[in-house]
C-alpha positions in Angstrom: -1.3 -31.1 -106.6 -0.1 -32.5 -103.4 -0.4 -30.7 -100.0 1.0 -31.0 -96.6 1.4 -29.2 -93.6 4.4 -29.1 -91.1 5.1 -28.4 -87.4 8.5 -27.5 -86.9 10.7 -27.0 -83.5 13.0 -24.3 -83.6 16.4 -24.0 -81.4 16.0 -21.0 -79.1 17.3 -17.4 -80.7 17.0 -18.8 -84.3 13.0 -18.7 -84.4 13.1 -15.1 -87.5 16.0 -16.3 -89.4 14.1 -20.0 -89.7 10.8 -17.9 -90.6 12.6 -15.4 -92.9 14.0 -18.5 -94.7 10.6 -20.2 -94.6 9.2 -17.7 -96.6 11.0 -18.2 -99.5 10.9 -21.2 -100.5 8.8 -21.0 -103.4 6.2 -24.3 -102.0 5.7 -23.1 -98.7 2.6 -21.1 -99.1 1.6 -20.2 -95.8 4.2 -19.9 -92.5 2.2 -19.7 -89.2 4.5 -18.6 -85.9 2.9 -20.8 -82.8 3.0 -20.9 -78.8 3.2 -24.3 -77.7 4.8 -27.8 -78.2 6.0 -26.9 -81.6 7.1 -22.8 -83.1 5.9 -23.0 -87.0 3.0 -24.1 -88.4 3.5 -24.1 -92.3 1.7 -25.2 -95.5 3.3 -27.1 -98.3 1.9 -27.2 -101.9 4.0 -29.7 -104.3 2.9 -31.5 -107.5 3.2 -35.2 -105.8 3.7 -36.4 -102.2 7.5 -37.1 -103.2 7.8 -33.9 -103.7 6.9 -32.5 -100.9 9.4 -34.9 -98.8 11.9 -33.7 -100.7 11.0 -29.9 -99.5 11.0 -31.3 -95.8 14.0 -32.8 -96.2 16.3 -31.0 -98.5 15.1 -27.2 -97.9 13.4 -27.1 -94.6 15.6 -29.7 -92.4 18.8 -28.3 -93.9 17.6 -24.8 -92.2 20.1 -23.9 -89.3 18.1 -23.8 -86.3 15.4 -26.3 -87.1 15.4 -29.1 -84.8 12.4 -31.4 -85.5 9.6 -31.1 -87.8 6.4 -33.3 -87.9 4.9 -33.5 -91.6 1.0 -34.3 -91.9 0.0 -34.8 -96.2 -3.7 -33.4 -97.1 -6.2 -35.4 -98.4 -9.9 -34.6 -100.5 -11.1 -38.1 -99.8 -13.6 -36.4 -97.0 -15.1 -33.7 -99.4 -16.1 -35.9 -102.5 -13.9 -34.3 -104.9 -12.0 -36.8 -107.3 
């Protein structure tokens, strides 16, 4: 199991139809509205890295209103598990 998280810019006015879409796609597990540089915060769970580049690419950039998104991939190297 793969995970990664994404901060996405949204075009003005389309900020709930981007979030409404966010929310279901079936590997987005948690979609996080923001104030600041970037407007969603959301969490990707995918069985392998590739997979969750395809979800940035083919579901989330493909979103009408989404303008950039910057993806960040989770590691467990820092807790000791294997």
């Amino acid at each position: 199991m793969a995970i990664g998280f994404a901060l996405l810019s949204i075009s003005p006015l389309h900020e709930k139809n981007v979030f409404e879409t966010l929310n279901i796609i079936n590997e987005i597990t948690e979609v996080h509205p923001l104030f600041g540089e970037y407007d969603i915060l959301l969490k990707i769970e995918a069985d392998n890295i590739d997979s969750i580049g395809d979800v940035i690419i083919n579901k989330i950039r493909s979103i009408k209103g989404v303008v950039d998104t910057k993806t960040l991939i989770g590691t467990k190297s820092l807790s000791g598990e294997k």
